[in-house]
N, C-alpha and C positions, 0 to 999 in steps of 0.2 A: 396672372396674365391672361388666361382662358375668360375668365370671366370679364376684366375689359375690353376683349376681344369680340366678348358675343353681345358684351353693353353696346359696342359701338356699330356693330354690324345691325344688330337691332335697331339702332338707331336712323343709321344709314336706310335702311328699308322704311322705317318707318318716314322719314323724310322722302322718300321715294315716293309712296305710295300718296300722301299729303299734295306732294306737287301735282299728281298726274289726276287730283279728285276736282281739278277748277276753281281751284281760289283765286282767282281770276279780280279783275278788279272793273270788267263788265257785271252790269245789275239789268238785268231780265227784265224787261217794260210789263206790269202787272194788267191784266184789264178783268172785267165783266163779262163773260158771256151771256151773251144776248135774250138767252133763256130764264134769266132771273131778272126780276123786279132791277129797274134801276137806283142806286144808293140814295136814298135819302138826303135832304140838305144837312142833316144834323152830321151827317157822314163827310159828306160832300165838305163842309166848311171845318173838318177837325183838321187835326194833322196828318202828314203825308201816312205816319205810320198807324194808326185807325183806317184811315180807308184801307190801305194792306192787306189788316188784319181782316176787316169785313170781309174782301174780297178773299180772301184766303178760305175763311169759313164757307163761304159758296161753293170755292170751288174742292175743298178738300171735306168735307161733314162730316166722314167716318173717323175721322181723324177728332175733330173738334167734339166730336160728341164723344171720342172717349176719354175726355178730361173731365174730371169732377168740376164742378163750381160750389165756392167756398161764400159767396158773397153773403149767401143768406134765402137766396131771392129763391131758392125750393121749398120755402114754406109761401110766401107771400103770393108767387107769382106760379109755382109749381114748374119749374123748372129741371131738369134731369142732371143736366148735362153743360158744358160751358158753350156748346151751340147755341142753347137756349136762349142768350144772354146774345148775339149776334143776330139771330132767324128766329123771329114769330113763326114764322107754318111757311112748312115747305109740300110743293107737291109732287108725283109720284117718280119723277124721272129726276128728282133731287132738287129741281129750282125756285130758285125761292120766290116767295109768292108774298111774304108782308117781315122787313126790317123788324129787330128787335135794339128799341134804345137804348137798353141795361148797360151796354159795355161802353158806352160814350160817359155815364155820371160817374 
């Protein structure tokens, strides 16, 4: 009995806490800051969820750069990181300065 006790109480918080994290069924309007390069057409004409992604890499890099890329393309193209594969060169205040098409093919 203790133990479905503390199953459900568990459970209970955990449903608590879920509800009060904004799983909300509001979606946050994405945009570009105006400090990087604007998206590309190859971007511009993919799907909603590519443009996203791009923009997500702008605006999050420390984040993107610390994913491996599995593609291949760190022999070919010399790549690090799965930024790479979104941002050709970035400059010093983190804005991006030339698209990278890898993640569109």
């Amino acid at each position: 009995m203790k133990r479905f006790t503390a199953v459900m109480m568990t459970a209970a918080l955990t449903a608590g806490i879920l509800s009060g994290c904004g799983f909300g069924s509001e979606k946050k309007e994405l945009s570009l800051d105006s400090k990087h390069k604007p998206l590309p057409d190859y971007v511009l004409n993919a799907s909603p969820i590519v443009q996203e992604t791009y923009m997500l890499a702008a605006q999050y890099p420390e984040v993107v750069s610390s994913v491996p890329c599995y593609c291949g393309c760190n022999e070919q193209d010399g790549h690090e990181s799965n930024l790479d594969c979104f941002i050709d060169q970035m400059g010093p205040d983190n804005e991006v300065l030339e698209w990278d098409a890898m993640s569109i093919s």
